[in-house]
MILUM-729558 format. One record per residue: residue in one letter; x, y, z of N, C-alpha, C, O in turn. Coordinates in steps of 0.1 Angstrom, whole numbers, plus 5000, padded with zeros to 4 digits. Example, Ala and Ser with C-alpha at 12.3 -4.5 7.8 and 13.67 -1.06 7.14 Angstrom:
<sites>
a513249435078512349555078513249675078514249675085 s512849785071513749895071512950005079513450115080 
</sites>
This chain:
<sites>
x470989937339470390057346471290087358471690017367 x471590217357472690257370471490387379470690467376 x471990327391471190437404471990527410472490497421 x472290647407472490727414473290767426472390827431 x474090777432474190787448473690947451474291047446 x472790947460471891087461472891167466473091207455 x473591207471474591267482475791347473475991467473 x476291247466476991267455476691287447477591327440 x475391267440474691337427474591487430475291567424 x473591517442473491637446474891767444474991877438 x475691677453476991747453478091767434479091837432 x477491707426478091717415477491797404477891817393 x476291837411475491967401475792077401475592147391 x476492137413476892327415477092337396476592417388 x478092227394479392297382477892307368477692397361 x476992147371476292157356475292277358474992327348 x474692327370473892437370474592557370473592647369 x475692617370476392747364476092747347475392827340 x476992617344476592557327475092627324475192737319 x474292607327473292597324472492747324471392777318 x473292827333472792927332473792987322473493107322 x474592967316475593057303474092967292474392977280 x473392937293472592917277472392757277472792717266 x471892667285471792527286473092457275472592397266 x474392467275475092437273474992307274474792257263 x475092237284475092137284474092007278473991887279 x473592087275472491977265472991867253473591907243 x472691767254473191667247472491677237471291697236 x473891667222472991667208472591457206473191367213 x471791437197471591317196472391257186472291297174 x473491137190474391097184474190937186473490887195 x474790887177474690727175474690687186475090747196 x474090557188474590497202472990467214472190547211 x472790407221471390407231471290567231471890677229 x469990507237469190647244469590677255469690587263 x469790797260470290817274469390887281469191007279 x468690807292467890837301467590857312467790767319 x467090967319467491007335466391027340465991137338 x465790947347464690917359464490967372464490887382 x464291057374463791157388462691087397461491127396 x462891007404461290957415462190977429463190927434 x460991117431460691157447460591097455460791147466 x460190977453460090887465460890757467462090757463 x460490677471460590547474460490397462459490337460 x461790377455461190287446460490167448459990107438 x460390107463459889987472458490057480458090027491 x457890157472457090177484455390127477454590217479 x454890047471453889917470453190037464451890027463 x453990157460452690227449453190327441454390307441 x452990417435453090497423454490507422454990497411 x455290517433456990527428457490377423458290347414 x456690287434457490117426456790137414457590097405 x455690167409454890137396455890207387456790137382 x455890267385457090397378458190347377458690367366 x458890267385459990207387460290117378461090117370 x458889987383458889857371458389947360459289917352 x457690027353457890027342459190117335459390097323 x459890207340461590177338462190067332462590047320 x462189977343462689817341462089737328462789667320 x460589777326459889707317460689737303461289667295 x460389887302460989917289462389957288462790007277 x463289937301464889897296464989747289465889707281 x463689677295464189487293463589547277464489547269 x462289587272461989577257462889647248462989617237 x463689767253464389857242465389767243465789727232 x466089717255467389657256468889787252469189897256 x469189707243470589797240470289947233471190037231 x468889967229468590107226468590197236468490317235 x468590147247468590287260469790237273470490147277 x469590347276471090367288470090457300469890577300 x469390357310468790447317469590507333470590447339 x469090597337469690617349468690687362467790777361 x469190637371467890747381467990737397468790647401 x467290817405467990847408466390897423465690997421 x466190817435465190807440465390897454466590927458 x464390937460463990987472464491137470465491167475 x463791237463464491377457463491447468462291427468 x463991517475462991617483462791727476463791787472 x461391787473460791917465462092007464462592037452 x462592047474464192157473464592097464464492177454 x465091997461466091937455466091907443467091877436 x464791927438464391867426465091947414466091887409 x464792047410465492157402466792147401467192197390 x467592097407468792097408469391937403470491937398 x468691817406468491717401468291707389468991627382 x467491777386466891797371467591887359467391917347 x468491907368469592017361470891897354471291887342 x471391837367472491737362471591657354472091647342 x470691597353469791507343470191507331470891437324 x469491647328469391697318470391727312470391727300 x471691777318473291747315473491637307474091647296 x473291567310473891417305472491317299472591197300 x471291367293470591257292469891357277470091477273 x469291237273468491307259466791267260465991277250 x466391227271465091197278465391217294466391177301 x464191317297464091287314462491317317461691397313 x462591177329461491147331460991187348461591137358 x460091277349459791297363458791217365458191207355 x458291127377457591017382456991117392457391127404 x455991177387455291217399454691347396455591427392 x453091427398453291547394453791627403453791747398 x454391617417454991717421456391767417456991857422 x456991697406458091747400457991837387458991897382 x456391857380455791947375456492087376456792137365 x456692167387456792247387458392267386458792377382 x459192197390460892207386460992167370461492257363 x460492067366460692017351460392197341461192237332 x458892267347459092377342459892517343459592617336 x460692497352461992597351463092537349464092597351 x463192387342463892387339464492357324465592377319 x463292317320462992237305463592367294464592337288 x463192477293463492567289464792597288465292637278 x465692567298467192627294467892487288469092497288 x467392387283467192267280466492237266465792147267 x466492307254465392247245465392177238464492127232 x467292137235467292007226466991827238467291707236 x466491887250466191747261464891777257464391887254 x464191597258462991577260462891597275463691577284 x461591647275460991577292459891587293459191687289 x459191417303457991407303457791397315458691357322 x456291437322456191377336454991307338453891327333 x455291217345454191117352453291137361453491107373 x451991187354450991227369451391397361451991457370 x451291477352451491597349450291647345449791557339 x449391747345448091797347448591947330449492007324 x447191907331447192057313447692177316446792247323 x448792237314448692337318449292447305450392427299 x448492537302449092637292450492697292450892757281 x451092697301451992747305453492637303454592677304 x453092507299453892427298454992417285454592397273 x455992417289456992437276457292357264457092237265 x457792397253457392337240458292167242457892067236 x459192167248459492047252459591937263460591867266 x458291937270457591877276456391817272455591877264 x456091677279454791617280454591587293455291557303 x453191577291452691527303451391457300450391487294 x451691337307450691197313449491197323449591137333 x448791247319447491217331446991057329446490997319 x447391027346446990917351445490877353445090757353 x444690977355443290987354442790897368441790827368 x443690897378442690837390441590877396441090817406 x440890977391439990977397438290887390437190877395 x438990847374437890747369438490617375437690527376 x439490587379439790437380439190437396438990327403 x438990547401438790527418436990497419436390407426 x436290597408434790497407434790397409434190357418 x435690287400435290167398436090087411435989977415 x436790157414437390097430436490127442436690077453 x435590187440434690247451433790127452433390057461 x433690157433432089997436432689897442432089837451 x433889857437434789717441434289697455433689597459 x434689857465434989807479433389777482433189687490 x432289837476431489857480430589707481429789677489 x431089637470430789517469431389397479430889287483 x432589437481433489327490433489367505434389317512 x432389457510432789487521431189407531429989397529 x432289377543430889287549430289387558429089367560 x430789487564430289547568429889667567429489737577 x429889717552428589797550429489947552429190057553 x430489907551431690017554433390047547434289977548 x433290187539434790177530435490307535434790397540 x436590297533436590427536438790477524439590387520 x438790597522439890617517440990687520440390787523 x441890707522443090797532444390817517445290757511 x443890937516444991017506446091107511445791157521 x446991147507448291227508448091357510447491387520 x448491477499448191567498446691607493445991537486 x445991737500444691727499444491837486443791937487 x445291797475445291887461444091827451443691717452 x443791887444442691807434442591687429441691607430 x444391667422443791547419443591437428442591357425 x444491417442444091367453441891337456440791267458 x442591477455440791497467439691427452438891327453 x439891497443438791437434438991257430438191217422 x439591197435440291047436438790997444437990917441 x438991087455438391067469436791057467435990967468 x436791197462435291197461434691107450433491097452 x434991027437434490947429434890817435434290727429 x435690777446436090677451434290627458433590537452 x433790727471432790787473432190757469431590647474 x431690837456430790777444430090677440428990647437 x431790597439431390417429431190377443430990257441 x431090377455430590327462429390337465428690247469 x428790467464427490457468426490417455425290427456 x427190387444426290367431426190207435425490137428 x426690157443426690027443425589947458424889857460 x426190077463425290057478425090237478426090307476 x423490297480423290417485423490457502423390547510 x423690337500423790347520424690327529424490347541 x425890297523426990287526427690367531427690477526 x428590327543429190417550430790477546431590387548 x431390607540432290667536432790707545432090767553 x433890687548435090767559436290837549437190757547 x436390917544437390997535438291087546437591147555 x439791107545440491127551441791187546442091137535 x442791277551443991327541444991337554444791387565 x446091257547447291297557448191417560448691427571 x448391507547448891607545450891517541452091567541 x450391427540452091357535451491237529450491177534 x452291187518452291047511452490947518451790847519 x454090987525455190907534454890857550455390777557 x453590967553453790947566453190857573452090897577 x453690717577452990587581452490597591451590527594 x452990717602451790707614450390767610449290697610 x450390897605449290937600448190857599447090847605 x448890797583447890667574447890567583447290467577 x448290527596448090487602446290507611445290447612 x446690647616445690657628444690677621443590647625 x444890727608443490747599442490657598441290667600 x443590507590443090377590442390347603441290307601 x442690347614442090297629441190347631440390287638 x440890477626439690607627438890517622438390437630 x438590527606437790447596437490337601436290327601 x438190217606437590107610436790117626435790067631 x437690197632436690197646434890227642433990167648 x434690327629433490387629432490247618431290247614 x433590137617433290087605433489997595432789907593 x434590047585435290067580435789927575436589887583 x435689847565436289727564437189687555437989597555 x436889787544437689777533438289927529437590027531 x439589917524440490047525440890107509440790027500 x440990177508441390227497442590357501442590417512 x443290387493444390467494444590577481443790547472 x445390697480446690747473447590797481447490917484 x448890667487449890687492451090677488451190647476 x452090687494453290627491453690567503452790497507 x454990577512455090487519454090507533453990427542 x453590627529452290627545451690497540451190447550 x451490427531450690277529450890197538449890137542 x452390167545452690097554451990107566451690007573 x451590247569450890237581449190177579448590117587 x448990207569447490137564447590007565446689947570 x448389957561448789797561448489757576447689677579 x449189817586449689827601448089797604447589687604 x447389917606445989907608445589827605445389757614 x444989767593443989687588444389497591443689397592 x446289507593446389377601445889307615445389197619 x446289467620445989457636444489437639444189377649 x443589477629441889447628440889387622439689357623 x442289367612441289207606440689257593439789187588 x441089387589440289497576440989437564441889347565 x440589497549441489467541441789567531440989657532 x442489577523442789697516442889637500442889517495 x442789807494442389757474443789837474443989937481 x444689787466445489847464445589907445444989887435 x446789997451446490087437447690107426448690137432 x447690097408448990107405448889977395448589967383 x449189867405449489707396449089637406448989637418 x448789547393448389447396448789347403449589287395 x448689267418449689227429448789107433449389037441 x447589057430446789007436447988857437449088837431 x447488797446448088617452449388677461449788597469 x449988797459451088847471451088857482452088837490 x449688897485449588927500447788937506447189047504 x447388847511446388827514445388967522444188977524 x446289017525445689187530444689277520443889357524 x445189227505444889247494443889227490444089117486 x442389267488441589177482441489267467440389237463 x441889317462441489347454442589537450442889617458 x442989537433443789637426442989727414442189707405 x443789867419443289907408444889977399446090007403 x444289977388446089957378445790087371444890067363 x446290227372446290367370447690357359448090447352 x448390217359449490317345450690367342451290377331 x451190397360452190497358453690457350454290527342 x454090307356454690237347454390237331455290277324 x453190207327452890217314453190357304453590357292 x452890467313453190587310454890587306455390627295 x455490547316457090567315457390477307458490507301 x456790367304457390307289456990367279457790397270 x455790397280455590487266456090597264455890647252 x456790677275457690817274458890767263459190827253 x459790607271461090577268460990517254462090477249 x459690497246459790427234459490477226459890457214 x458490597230458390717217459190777214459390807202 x459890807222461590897221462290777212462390807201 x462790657216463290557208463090567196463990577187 x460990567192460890557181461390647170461790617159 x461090777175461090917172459690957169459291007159 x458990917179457390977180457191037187456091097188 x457991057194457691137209456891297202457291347192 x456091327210455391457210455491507222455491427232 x455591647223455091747235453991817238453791937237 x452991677242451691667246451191637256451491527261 x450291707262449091627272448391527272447291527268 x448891407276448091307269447291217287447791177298 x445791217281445491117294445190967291444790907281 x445790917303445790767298444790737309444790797319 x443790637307442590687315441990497308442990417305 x440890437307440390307303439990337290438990267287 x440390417283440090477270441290417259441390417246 x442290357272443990387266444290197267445390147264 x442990107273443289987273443389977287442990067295 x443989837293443789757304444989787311444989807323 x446589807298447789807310447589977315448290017324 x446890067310446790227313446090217327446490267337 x444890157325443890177329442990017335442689927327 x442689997347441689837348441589857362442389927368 x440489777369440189747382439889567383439089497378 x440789547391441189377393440589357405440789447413 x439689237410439289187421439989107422440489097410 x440588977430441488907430440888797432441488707426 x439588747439438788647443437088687434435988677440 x437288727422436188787420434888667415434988557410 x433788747419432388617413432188677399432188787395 x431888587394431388607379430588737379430688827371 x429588737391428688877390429589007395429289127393 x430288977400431189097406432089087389431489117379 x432789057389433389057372432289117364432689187354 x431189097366430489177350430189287352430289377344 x429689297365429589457374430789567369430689667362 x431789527375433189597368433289627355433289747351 x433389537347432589577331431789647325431789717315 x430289597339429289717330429689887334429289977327 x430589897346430889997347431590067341431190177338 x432990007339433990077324433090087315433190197310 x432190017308431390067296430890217296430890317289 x430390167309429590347310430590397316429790477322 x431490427320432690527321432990547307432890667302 x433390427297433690487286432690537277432990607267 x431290507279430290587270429890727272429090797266 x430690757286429690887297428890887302428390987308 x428290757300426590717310426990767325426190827333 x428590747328428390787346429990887336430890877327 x429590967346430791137340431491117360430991107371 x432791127356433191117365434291297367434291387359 x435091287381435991447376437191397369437491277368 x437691477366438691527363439791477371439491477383 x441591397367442391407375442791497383443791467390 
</sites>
């Protein structure tokens, strides 16, 4: 797996985006040899959530294809930049994979001058408008966040949870409010602090948020961040709180931890890089949600009691029968 140098990637697209406007010229036909793969994540591949998750499963399914794929990528892409990133990608790869649905909207101006490239994104929402060679993966956090709600609602001593998300866009906010939910199905009485930073990254924010929540309360944490996590971390050390983290599975790492919820995104990106492999790949909507198994989809307590373990269980049942209807990603 080769990474990128951002500076010099950037700077080596002017020539493939001229290309690309004479008629996507540069599109790679499929010839003998690995798969050649190019990895777009916006963020932080070290940041303890959706971009590292994304990351390891890259790694996962470079280690399972092995010599069938050639991957490449290429991290911290600012919204500007994306389109243009996505341009050299697609230059040189015969799969490209966006980690994130804010790349959603570049993958679709760009896929098109592109039609012999796959491209899928991670975290990509239904949209009619989506081009015939694209997919997209709904992560479906806002059912995994019920059953993280009840989690906290169960593990908290003081009768107090609260959640601090990024951007305040649907699938975010609806995260929030079923987070909410599985909390008060567990306790009706329970105190909710919900909160939005207006950034993923921003660690003071998710910081003061976190301090908000526990001043009123607040004992156990729930998130959708990226490196603003760090500042949640910060908070809940300094107070003695603890946090459910989200993505993978991490329990025995860090005692801050009491408990994970596993949305996929990795899982998604292996299954982007092996359908293409196989030659199964389709250009579909697909949600991976507890419908799709344990590595798509699960909620992990780390210290769990047998009754707290069956609780979690009877819940995914009724998520998966519709006894409890949750929203939409």
């Amino acid at each position: 797996m080769n990474k990128f140098d951002r500076r010099g990637f950037l700077a080596g697209t002017a020539g493939a985006a001229g290309l690309v406007m004479l008629g996507g010229l540069g599109a790679p036909a499929r010839a003998a040899g690995p798969l050649n793969v190019g990895v777009l994540i916006p963020g932080s591949k070290s940041d303890k959530g959706w971009m590292e998750s994304g990351y390891d499963g890259m790694k996962a399914a470079e280690k399972n294809l092995g010599t069938k794929v050639a991957v490449k990528f290429i991290e911290n892409v600012k919204f500007g930049d994306m389109e243009q990133v996505l341009v050299t990608l697609a230059g040189k790869n015969e799969l490209v994979i966006g980690i994130g649905g804010q790349t959603q909207a570049s993958v679709f101006k760009v896929a098109p001058r592109f039609p012999k490239v796959k491209f899928a994104i991670i975290g990509g929402n239904a949209d009619p408008k989506k081009p015939d060679n694209v997919s997209g993966y709904d992560v479906r956090q806002a059912e995994i966040a019920f059953v993280a709600g009840a989690s906290a609602a169960m593990l908290s001593k003081t009768g107090g949870v609260s959640y601090v998300g990024g951007l305040e866009i649907p699938a975010i906010k609806n995260a929030g409010i079923e987070f909410g939910k599985g909390a008060k199905y567990i306790n009706p009485n329970i105190k909710y602090f919900e909160s939005y930073t207006g950034d993923f990254d921003d660690v003071a924010k998710a910081k003061e948020a976190t301090l908000a929540a526990i001043a009123q309360g607040a004992d156990i944490h729930y998130h959708i961040l990226n490196l603003g996590l760090r500042g949640m971390e910060q908070a809940a050390r300094e107070k003695g709180t603890h946090i459910i983290g989200s993505y993978t599975d991490r329990c025995g790492t860090d005692p801050l931890y009491v408990a994970y919820s596993i949305t996929g995104v990795g899982f998604q990106v292996e299954y982007a890089m092996e359908q293409v492999a196989a030659g199964t790949w389709k250009p579909e909507f697909k949600p991976f949600g507890l419908a799709m198994g344990p590595k798509s989809s699960d909620m992990v307590i780390c210290k769990a009691t047998p009754e707290q373990k069956a609780k979690i269980e009877e819940i995914k049942k009724d998520l998966l029968s519709g006894k409890i209807k949750v929203l939409d990603a």
